[in-house]
C-alpha positions in Angstrom: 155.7 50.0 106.3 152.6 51.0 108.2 151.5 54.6 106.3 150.8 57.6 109.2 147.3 57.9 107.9 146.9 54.3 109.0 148.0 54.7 112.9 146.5 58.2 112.7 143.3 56.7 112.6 143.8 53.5 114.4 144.7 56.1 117.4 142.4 58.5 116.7 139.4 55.7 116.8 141.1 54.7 120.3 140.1 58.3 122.2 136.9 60.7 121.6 137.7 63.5 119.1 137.8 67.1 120.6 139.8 69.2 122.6 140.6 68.4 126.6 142.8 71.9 127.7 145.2 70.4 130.2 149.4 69.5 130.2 148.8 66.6 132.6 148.5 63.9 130.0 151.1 65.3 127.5 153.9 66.2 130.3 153.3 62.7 131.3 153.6 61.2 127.8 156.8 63.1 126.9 158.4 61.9 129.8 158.0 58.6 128.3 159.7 59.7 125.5 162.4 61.0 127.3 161.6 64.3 127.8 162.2 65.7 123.9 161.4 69.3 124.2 164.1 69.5 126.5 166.5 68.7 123.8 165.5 71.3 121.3 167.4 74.1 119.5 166.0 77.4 119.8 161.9 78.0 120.1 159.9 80.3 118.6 156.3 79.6 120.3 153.9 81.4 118.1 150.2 81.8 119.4 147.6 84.0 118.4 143.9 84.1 116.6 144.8 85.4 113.5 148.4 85.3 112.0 150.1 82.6 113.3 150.7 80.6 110.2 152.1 83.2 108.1 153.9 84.6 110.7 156.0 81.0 110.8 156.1 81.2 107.0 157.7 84.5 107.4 159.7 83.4 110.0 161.0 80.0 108.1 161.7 82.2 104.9 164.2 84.6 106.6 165.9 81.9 108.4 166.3 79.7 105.9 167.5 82.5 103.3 170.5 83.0 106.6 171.6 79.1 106.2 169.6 78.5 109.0 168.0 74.9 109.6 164.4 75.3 110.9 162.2 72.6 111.6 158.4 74.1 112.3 154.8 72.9 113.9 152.1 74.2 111.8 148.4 72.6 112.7 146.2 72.1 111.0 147.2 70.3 107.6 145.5 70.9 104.3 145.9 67.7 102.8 148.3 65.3 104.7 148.9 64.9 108.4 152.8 65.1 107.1 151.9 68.8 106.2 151.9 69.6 110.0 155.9 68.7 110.4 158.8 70.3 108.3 162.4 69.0 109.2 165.4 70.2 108.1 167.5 68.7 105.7 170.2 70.9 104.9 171.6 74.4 105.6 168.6 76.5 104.3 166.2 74.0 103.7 163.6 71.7 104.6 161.1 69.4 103.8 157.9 67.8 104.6 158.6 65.0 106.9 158.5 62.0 104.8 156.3 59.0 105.5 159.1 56.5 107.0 159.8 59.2 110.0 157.0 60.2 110.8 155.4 56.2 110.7 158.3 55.7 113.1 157.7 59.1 115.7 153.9 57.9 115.5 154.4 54.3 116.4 156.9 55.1 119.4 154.6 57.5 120.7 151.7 55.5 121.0 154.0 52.6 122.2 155.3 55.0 125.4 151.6 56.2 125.9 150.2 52.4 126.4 146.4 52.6 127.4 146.8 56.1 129.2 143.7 58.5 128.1 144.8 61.3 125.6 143.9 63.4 122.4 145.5 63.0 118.7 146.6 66.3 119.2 148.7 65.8 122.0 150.0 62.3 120.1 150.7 64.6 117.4 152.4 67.2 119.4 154.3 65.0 121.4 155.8 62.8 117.7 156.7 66.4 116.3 158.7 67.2 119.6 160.1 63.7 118.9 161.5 64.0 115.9 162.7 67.5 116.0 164.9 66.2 119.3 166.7 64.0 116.8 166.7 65.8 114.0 169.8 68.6 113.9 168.4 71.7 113.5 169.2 75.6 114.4 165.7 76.5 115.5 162.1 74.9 115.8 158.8 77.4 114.9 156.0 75.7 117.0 152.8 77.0 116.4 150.1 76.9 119.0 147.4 74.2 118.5 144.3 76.1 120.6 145.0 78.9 122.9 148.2 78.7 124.6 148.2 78.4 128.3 146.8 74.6 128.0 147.9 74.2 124.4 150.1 70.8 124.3 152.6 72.8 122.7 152.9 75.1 126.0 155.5 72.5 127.2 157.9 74.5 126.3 160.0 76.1 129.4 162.4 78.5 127.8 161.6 79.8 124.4 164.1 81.8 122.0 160.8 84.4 122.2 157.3 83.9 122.7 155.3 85.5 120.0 151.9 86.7 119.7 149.8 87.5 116.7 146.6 89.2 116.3 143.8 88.6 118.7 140.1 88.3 117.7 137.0 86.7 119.1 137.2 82.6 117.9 136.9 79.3 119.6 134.6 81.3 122.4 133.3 78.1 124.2 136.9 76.9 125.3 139.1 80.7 125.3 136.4 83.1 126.3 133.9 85.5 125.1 135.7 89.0 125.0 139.0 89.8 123.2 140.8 90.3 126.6 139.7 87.2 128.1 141.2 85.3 125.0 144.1 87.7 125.0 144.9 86.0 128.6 144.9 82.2 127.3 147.3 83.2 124.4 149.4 84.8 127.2 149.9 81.5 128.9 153.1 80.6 126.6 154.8 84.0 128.0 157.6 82.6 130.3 160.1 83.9 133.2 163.0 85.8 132.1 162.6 85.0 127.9 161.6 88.1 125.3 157.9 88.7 124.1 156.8 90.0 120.6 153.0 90.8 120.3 151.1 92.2 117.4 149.5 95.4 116.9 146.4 95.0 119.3 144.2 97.3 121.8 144.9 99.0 124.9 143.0 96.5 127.0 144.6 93.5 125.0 148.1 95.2 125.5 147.1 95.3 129.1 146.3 92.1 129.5 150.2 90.7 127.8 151.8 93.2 130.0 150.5 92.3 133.6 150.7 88.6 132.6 154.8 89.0 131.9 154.9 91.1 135.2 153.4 88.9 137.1 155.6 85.8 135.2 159.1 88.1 135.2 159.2 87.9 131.8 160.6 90.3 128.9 161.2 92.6 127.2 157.5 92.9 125.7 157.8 94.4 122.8 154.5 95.7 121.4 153.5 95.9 117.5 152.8 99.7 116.9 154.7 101.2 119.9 158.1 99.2 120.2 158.3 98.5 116.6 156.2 99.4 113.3 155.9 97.8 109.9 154.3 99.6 106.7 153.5 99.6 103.3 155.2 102.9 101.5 155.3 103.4 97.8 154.9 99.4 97.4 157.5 98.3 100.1 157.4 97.4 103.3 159.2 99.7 106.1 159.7 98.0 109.5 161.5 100.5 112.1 162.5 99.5 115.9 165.1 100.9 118.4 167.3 99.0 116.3 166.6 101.2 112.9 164.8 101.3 109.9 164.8 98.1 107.2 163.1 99.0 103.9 162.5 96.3 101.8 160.4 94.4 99.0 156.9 94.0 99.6 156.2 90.4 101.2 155.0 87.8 98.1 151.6 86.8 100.0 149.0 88.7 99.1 147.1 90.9 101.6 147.5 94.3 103.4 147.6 92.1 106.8 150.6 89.9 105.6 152.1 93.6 106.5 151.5 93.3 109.7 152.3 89.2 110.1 155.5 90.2 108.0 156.4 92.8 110.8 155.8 90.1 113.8 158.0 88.1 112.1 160.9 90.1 112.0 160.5 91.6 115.6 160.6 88.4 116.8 163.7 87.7 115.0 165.2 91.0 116.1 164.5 90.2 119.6 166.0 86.8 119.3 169.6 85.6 119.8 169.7 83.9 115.9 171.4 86.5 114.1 170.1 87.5 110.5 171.3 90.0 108.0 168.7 92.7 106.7 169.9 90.8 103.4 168.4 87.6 104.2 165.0 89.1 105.4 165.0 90.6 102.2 165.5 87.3 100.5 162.3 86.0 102.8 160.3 88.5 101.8 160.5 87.5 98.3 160.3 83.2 99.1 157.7 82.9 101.9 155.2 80.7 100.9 152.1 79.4 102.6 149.3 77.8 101.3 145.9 78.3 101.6 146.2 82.1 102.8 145.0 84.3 99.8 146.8 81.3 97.6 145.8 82.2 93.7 145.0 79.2 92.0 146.0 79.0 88.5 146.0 75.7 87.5 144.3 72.8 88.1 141.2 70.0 87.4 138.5 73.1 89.5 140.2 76.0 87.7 139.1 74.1 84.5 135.6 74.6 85.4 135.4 78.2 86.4 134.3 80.4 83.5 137.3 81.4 81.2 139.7 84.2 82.5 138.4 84.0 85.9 140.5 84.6 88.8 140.3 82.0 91.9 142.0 82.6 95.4 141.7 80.3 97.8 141.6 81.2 101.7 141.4 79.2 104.9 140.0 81.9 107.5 136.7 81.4 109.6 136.3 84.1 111.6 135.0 87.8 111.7 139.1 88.9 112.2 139.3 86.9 109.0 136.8 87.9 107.1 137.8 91.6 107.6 141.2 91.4 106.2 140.3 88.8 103.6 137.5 91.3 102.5 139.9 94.3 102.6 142.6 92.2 100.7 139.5 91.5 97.8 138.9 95.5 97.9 142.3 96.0 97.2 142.2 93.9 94.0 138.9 95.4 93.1 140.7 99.1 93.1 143.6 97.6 91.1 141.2 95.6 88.5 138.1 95.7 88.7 135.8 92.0 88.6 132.8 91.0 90.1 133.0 89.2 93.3 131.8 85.6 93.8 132.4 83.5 97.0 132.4 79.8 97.4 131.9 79.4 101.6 132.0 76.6 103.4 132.4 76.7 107.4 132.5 74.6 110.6 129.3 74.9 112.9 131.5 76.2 115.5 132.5 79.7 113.6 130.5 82.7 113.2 129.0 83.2 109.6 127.4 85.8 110.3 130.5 87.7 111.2 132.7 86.2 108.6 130.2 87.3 106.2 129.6 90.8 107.4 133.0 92.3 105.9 132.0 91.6 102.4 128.8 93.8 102.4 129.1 95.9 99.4 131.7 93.9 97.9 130.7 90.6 97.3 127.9 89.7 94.1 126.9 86.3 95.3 127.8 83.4 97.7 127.4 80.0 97.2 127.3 78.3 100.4 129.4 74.3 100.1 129.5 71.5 102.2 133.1 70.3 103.6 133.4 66.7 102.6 134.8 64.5 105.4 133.7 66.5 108.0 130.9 65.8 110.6 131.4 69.7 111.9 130.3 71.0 108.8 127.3 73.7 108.5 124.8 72.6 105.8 124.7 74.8 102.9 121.6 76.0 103.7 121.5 77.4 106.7 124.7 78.8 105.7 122.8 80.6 102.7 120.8 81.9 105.0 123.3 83.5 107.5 124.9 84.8 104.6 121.5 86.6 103.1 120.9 87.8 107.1 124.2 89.9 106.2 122.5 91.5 102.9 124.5 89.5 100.5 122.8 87.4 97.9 123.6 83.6 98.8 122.6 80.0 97.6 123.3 76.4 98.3 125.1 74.4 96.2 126.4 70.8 96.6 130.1 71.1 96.0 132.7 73.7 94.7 132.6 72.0 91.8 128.9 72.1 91.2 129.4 75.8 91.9 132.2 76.5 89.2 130.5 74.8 86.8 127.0 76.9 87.6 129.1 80.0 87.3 130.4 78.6 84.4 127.1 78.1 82.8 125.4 81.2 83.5 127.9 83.9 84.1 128.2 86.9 81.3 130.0 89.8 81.1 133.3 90.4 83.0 135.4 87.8 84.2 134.8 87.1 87.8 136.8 87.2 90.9 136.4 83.3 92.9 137.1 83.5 96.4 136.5 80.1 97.6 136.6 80.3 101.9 135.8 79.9 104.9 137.5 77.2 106.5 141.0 75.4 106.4 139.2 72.0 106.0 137.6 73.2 103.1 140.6 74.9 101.4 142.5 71.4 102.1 139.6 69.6 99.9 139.9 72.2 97.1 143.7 71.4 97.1 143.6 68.0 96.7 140.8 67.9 94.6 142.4 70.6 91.9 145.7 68.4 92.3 147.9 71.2 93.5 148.2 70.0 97.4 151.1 71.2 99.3 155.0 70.7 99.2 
């Protein structure tokens, strides 16, 4: 058997890397394939800047504690390509899609494509649509690749509901420079006559959701912060709509904004035609799991070389959204137990260090600033240092995470410290395979 990694790359050496924002080519290519989103279960299209990941883990969680088989789209992978594709195997469970089915997808996809131009993302897109077509299932999550009205997921015609997470300035050069205009690309997966669930967000960015489903006949919108609310209280999470109040356990993922993600997740599920107990997003609350998103690292070949009782956490977000509620989650744990701060930042030359790095004035002792092995995106350390300094916070280079642990590990003295290692997905999916702990 061929491995995916193999045609992956055979295909991915066939076309230039990068993004082209059009449906032409995939719309094309699925019709080739028979037209497999047309043969779907229920949708859930999530889009969004910050959020969408956990916001499918929440949404997986509750399902699959109702009996519910969920396949889901999550992009990108930590460690495998499999990562990106979850197919469901039973009533309440699923599993990443092993290598024998997703070999298969790959190969009949680039078989109905021929010689036509196109991006491994669309390939991608159009072998998950594939196999969740003939996979039985009870719903599909499909996350958003880039955007949303030209995403190659945004093929999509009639989803369950269309779901929109937090909105923050990121991938400028293809969405946009202001909030608002980025707001209006995420709005493209709103669609005639199906529900809307959007995030907490500002006036203008509520604006810009609500003239979009006018002007598309879609609906109910149903706005985070005015149609429903979710809260911490006394250590649990309250979410209230016109349908009532739900108290319940506070979500296992770390982080004040998994609040917030936590509460997207169950409108959307409210404003759905899936029914599921207040029992069962109970149960969720207490089983989501998603790597890479405030993930404490406990075990593990680079735990060994942090100094001893050291905490590490490990988080993919690269941009200043991020960075804020990353940097409030850290203050959080500082006001529980207190530890110095050290981050371990790598990042992409397309993000904004600068931004990233602003939130943890005050908070952060020291950055080391990493290169991300196997990728030609990367920022050198150095001029990563440097943005991080131009923020006030005391930064140097280093040439791996593990060269960094073990300096730590040399020199620290005194308290314990607190490792955030962050600052891009690529990155976190390095430190997971490299500490033996990838994802299951």
């Amino acid at each position: 058997m061929i491995a995916p990694l193999d045609i992956i790359n055979r295909l991915a050496s066939r076309w230039p890397k990068g993004f082209d924002l059009t449906l032409t080519r995939i719309r094309r290519l699925l019709a080739a394939l028979g037209d497999p989103q047309t043969r779907l279960p229920p949708v859930f299209h999530i889009a969004g800047t910050n959020g969408k990941g956990s916001t499918v883990a929440f949404l997986r969680a509750m399902l699959e504690a109702d009996g519910y088989r969920v396949h889901a789209d999550t992009s990108p992978h930590l460690v495998r390509y499999n990562e990106r594709f979850r197919l469901a195997t039973a009533a309440g469970l699923s599993a990443i899609v092993d290598d024998a089915t997703f070999a298969d997808a790959l190969l009949r996809t680039e078989k109905a494509n021929g010689d036509e131009a196109i991006t491994l993302f669309e390939l991608l897109t159009a072998a998950g649509l594939l196999m969740f077509a003939e996979h039985p299932a009870d719903a599909v999550l499909l996350e958003v690749g880039l955007g949303g009205r030209f995403d190659s997921t945004n093929v999509i015609d009639r989803p369950e509901v269309a779901v929109i997470t937090s909105i923050s300035l990121d991938h400028q050069a293809y969405l946009g420079d202001t909030v608002e205009l980025i707001a209006f690309e995420k709005a493209g997966i709103i669609k005639a006559g199906r529900p809307v669930v959007v995030a907490p967000a500002s006036d203008s960015v509520r604006d810009v959701f609500d003239a979009v489903a006018r002007e598309r006949r879609a609906g109910p919108v149903r706005h985070g912060g005015q149609d429903w609310t979710a809260y911490e209280e006394h250590g649990r999470l309250v979410f209230q709509d016109e349908g009532g109040l739900i108290d319940l356990t506070r979500p296992r993922l770390p982080g004040g904004h998994q609040i917030g993600n936590a509460g997207t997740a169950i409108a959307a599920l409210r404003a759905s035609g899936l029914a599921v107990s207040n029992a069962a997003i109970e149960r969720g609350m207490q089983k989501v799991e998603w790597p890479a998103r405030l993930q404490r690292l406990t075990a593990g070949e680079l735990v060994a070389r942090a100094p001893e009782a050291a905490e590490i956490w490990l988080d993919g977000g690269h941009n200043p959204g991020a960075g804020e509620v990353i940097a409030s989650a850290m203050a959080d744990l500082e006001e529980r137990v207190a530890r110095p701060l050290v981050l371990i930042a790598g990042m992409l030359t397309t993000k904004d260090p600068e931004g990233y790095f602003a939130a943890f004035g005050g908070l952060a002792r020291r950055v080391y600033a990493v290169p991300i092995e196997g990728s030609d995106a990367a920022r050198d350390p150095q001029s990563l240092a440097e943005a991080a300094r131009a923020t006030g916070l005391v930064a140097v280079a280093a040439s791996g995470v593990d060269a960094a642990l073990d300096h730590l590990k040399a020199t620290w003295s005194g308290v314990a410290p607190r490792i955030l290692i962050c600052g891009s997905l690529y990155l976190a999916g390095n430190v997971l395979a490299e500490n033996g702990t990838p994802p299951v």
